[in-house]
C-alpha positions as CSV (number, residue, x, y, z in Angstrom):
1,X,101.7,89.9,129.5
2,X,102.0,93.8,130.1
3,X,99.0,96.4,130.4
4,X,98.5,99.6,128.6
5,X,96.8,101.4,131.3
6,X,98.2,99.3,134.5
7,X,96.8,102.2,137.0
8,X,93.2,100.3,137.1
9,X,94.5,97.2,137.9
10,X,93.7,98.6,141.3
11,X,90.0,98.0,140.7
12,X,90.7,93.9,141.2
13,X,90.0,95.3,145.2
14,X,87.4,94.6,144.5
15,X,87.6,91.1,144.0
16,X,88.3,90.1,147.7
17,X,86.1,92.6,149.1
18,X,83.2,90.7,147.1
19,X,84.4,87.7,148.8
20,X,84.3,89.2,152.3
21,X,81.0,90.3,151.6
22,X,79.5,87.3,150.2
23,X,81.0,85.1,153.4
24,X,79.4,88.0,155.8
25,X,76.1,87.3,153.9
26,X,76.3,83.3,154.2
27,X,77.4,83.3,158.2
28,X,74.6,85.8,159.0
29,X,72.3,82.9,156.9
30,X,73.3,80.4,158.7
31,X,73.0,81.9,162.0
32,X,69.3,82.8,160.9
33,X,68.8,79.4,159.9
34,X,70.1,78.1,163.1
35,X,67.5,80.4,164.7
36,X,64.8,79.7,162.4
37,X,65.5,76.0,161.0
38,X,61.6,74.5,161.9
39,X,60.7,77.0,159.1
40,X,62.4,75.3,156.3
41,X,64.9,78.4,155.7
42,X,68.5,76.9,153.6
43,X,66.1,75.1,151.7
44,X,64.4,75.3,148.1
45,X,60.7,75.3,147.7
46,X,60.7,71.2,146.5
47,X,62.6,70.9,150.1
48,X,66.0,69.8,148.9
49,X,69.0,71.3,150.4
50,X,70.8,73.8,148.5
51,X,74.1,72.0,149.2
52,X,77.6,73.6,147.7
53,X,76.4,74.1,144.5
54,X,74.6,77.5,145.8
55,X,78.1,79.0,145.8
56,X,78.8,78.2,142.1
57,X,77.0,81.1,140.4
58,X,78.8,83.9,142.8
59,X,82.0,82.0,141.9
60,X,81.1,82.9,138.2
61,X,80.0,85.9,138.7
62,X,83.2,86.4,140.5
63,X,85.6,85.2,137.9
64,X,83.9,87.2,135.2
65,X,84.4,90.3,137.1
66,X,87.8,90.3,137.1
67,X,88.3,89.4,133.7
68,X,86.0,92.5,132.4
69,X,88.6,94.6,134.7
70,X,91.7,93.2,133.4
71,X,90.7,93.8,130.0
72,X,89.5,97.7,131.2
73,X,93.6,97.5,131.9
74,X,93.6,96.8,127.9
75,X,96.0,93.9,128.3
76,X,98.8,93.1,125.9
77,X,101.0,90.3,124.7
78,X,103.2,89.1,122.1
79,X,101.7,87.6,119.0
80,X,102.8,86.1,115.8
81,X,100.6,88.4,113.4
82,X,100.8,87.3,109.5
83,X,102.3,91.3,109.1
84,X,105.0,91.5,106.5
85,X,107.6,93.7,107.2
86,X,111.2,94.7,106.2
87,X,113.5,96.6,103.9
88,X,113.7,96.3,100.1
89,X,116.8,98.1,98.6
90,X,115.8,98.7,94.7
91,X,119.8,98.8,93.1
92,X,120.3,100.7,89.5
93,X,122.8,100.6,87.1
94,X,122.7,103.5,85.8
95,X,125.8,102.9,83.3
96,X,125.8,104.4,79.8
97,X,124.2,101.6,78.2
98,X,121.2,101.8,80.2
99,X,120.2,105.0,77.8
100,X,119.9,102.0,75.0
101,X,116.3,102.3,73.5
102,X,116.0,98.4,72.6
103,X,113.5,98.6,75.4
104,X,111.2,101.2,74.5
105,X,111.1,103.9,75.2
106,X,115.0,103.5,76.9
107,X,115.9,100.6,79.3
108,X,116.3,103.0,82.1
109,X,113.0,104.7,82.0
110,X,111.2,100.5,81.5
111,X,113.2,99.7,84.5
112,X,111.5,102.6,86.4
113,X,108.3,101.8,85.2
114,X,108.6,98.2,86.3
115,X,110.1,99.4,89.7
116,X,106.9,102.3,90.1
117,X,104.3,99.0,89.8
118,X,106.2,96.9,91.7
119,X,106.2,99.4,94.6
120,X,102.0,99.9,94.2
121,X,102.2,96.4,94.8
122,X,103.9,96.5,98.6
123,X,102.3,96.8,101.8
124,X,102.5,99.8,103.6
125,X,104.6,97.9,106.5
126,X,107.7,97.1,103.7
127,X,110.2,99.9,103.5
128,X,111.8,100.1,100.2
129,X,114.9,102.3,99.7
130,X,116.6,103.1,96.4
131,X,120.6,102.6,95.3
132,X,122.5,103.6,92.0
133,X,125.5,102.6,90.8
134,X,127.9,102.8,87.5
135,X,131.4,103.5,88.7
136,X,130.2,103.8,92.4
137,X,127.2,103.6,94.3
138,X,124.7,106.0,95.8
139,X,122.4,106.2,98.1
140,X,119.4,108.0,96.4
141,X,117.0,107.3,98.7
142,X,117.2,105.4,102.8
143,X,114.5,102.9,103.5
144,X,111.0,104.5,104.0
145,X,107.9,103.3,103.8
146,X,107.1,107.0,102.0
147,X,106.2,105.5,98.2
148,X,106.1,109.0,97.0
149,X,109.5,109.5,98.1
150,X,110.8,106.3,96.5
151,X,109.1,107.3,93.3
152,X,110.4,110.9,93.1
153,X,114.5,109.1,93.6
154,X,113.4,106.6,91.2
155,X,112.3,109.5,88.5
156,X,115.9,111.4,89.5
157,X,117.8,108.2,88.1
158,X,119.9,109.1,85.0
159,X,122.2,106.9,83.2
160,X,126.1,107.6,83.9
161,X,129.2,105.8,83.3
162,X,130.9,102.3,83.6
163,X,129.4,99.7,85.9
164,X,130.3,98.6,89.2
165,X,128.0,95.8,90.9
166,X,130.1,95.3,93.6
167,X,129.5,98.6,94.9
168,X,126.0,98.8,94.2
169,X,125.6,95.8,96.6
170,X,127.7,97.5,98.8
171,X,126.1,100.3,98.7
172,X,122.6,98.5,99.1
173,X,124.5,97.2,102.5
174,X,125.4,100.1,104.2
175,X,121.4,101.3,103.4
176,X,120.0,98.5,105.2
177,X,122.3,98.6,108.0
178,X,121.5,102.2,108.6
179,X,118.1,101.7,108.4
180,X,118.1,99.0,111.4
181,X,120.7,100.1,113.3
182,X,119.0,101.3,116.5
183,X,118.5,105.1,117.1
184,X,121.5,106.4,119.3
185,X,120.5,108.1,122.9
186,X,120.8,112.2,122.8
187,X,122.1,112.4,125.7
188,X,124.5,114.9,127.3
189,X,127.8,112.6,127.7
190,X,131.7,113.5,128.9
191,X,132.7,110.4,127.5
192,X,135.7,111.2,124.2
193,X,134.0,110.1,121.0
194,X,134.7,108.0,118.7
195,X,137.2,109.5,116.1
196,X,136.1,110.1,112.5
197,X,137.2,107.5,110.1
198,X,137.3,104.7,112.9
199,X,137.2,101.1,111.0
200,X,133.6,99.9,111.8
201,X,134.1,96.0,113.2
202,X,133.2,93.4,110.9
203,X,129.2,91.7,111.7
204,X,129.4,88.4,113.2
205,X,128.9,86.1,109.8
206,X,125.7,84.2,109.9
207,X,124.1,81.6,107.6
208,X,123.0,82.9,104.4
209,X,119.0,84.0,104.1
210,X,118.9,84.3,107.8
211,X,118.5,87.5,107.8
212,X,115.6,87.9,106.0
213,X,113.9,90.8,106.9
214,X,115.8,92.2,104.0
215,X,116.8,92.1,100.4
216,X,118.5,93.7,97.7
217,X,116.7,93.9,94.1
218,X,119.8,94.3,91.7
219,X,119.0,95.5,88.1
220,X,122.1,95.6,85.2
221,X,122.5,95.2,81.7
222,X,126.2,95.0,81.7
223,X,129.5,93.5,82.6
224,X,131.1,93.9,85.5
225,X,133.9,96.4,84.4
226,X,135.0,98.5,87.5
227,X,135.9,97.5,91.2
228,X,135.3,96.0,93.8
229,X,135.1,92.2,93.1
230,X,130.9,91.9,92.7
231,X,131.6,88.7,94.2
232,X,133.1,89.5,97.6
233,X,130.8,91.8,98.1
234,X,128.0,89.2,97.5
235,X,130.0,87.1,100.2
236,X,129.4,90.3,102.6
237,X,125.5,90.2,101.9
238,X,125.4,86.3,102.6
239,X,127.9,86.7,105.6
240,X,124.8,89.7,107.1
241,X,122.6,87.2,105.6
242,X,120.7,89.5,103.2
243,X,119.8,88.2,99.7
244,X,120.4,89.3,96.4
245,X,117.7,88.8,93.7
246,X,119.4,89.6,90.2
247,X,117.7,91.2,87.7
248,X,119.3,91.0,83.9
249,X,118.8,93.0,80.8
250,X,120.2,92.3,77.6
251,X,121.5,89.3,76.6
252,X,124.5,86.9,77.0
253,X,125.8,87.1,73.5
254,X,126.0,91.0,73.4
255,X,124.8,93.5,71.2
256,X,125.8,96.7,69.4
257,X,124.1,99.8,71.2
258,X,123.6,103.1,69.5
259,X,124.1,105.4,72.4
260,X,124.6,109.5,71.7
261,X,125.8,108.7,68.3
262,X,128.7,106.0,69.7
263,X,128.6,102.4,68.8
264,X,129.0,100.2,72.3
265,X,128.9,96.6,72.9
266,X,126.8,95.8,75.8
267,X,127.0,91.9,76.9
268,X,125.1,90.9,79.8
269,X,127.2,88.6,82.3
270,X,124.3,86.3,83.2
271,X,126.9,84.1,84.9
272,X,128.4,86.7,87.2
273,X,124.7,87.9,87.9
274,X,123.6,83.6,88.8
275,X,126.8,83.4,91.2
276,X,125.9,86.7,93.2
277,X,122.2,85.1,93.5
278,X,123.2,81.5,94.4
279,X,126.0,82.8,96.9
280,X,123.7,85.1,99.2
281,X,120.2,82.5,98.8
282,X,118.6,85.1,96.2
283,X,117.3,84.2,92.7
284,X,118.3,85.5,89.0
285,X,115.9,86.3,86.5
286,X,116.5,87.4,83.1
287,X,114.2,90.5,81.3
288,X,114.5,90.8,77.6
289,X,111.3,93.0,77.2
290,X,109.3,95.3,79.4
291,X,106.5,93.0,79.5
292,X,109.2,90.6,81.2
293,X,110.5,93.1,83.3
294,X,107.2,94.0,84.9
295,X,106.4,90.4,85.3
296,X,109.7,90.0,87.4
297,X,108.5,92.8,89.5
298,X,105.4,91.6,90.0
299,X,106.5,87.6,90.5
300,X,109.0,89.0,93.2
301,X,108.8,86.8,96.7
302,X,111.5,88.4,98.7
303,X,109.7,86.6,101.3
304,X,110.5,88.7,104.3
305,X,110.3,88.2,107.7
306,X,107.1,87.9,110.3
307,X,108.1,89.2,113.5
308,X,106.0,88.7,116.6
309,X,104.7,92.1,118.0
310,X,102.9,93.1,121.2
311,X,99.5,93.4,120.4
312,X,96.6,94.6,122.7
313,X,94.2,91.4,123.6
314,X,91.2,93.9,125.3
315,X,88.7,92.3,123.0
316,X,89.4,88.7,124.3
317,X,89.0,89.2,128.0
318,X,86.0,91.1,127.4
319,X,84.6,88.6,125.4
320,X,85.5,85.9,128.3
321,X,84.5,87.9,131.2
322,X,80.9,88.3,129.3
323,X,80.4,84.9,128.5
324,X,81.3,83.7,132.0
325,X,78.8,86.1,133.5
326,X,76.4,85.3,131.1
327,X,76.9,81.2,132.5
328,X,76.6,82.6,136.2
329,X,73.3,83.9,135.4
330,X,71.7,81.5,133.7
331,X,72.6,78.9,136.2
332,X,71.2,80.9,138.8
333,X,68.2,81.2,136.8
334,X,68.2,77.8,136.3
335,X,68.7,76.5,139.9
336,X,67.5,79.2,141.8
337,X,65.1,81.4,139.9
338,X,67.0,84.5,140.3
339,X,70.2,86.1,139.2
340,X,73.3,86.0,141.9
């Protein structure tokens, strides 16, 4: 347990002191008891003796003193709160075929909308970032918990070219690890840094969905047509322990899209997309409307992680320093007639 303002810790002084007074005050009783015994002093008026028990409301009143003072030190420990928290990487394709209009009013501006209302949806304490890809990926936007940044990369998406899911997970990667890697010292050092283009060492592998403070939303509506191999890169996000929830549009079968006046065969690789989901401990769901599509969204249970957090625990001490004071007195009223 740590203290916010450990300074007035100081003040449990005045703890002992109280004791020192309080066995002043009983010596210099007895001594005028001794004195004065024939006139019945150490007793109560129905002639019992007091006994030990006259000690128990000061003890009380004690105890209660110096918990009301250690929560004035506004006291702090680590709790399990039910806080969600963690990073959501939102991946695009933003291939040619994603300019299709067999979602209305294209399948790129239904997979915004379904993205803008699936962001509404998450607490303040989830930071979702936002990754393209067609022939490569992009990083449009790190993980914030800023929604009107995430909606203004969203709005910037355009579709582009082939489609390349391996780097779009890849991509989605190197976003989470930047966003938890911890913030290096500024420091002045003479120590010769680290030259530019130095391999970064591989993470220590780890069992898939451990890592679950974080996932990657994938959304496609094509094959697989471009490197790297979608499916090592999958292995990398289950090695790091992130999942990978698929999202597909279209269909297996394929159909003929009418894009800019060109005829192109789009065929959704729903295999591919169940592999990448199994491997790394996600899920695959298939949208073949917008209404689908913003139910995927919205049925979405990244489930990520609750981490235990310091929290400030002020309220309880003062709440059983009070009630123990409050039990002092009323046995004193009780016993004794009068408050200790």
């Amino acid at each position: 347990m740590a203290f916010i303002w450990p300074v007035l810790l100081v003040l449990l002084l005045v703890g002992p002191l109280g004791v020192v007074l309080y066995v002043r005050m009983q010596r210099r009783q007895r001594r005028r008891a001794a004195t004065y015994g024939s006139f019945g002093l150490g007793q109560q008026a129905t002639g019992r003796k007091l006994g030990a028990r006259r000690h128990i409301p000061i003890i009380l009143f004690l105890i209660g003193l110096t918990i009301l003072i250690l929560a004035v030190a506004r006291p702090q420990t680590v709790v399990s709160l039910p806080r969600i928290e963690g990073n959501v990487i939102l991946a695009f394709d933003v291939s040619g075929s994603m300019a299709a209009d067999d979602l209305k009013p294209t399948r790129m501006e239904a997979a915004k909308a379904a993205a803008r209302d699936f962001i509404a949806t998450q607490p303040p304490s989830v930071r979702i970032g936002v990754v393209s890809f067609s022939e490569s990926g992009f990083s449009v936007q790190a993980p914030t918990d800023d929604q009107g940044a995430v909606l203004a990369a969203i709005n910037r998406l355009t579709p582009q070219r082939g489609t390349s899911l391996g780097f779009g997970i890849s991509t989605a990667l190197d976003a989470i690890a930047a966003a938890e890697a911890p913030e290096k010292p500024r420091f002045y050092s003479n120590l010769t840094p680290t030259p530019e283009g130095t391999p970064i060492p591989p993470p220590t592998p780890v069992p898939p969905g451990t890592h679950t403070s974080s996932v990657i939303v994938l959304l496609t509506d094509g094959e697989n047509n471009a490197s790297p191999d979608p499916l090592q890169a999958a292995q990398t996000a289950a090695d790091r322990g992130v999942r990978v929830y698929t999202i597909g549009i279209g269909s297996p079968e394929g159909s003929i899209l009418k894009i800019e006046g060109l005829s192109i065969r789009s065929r959704l690789n729903e295999e591919l997309l169940q592999q990448i989901a199994q491997l790394t401990k996600g899920e695959y769901f298939n949208a073949e409307n917008e209404q689908d599509l913003q139910a995927i969204y919205h049925n979405l249970d990244p489930q990520l992680v609750v981490k235990p957090e310091k929290t400030e625990i002020t309220s309880l001490f003062a709440g059983a320093g009070i009630l123990i004071l409050l039990i002092g007195g009323i046995v004193s009223l009780l016993w004794f007639s009068r408050l200790p």
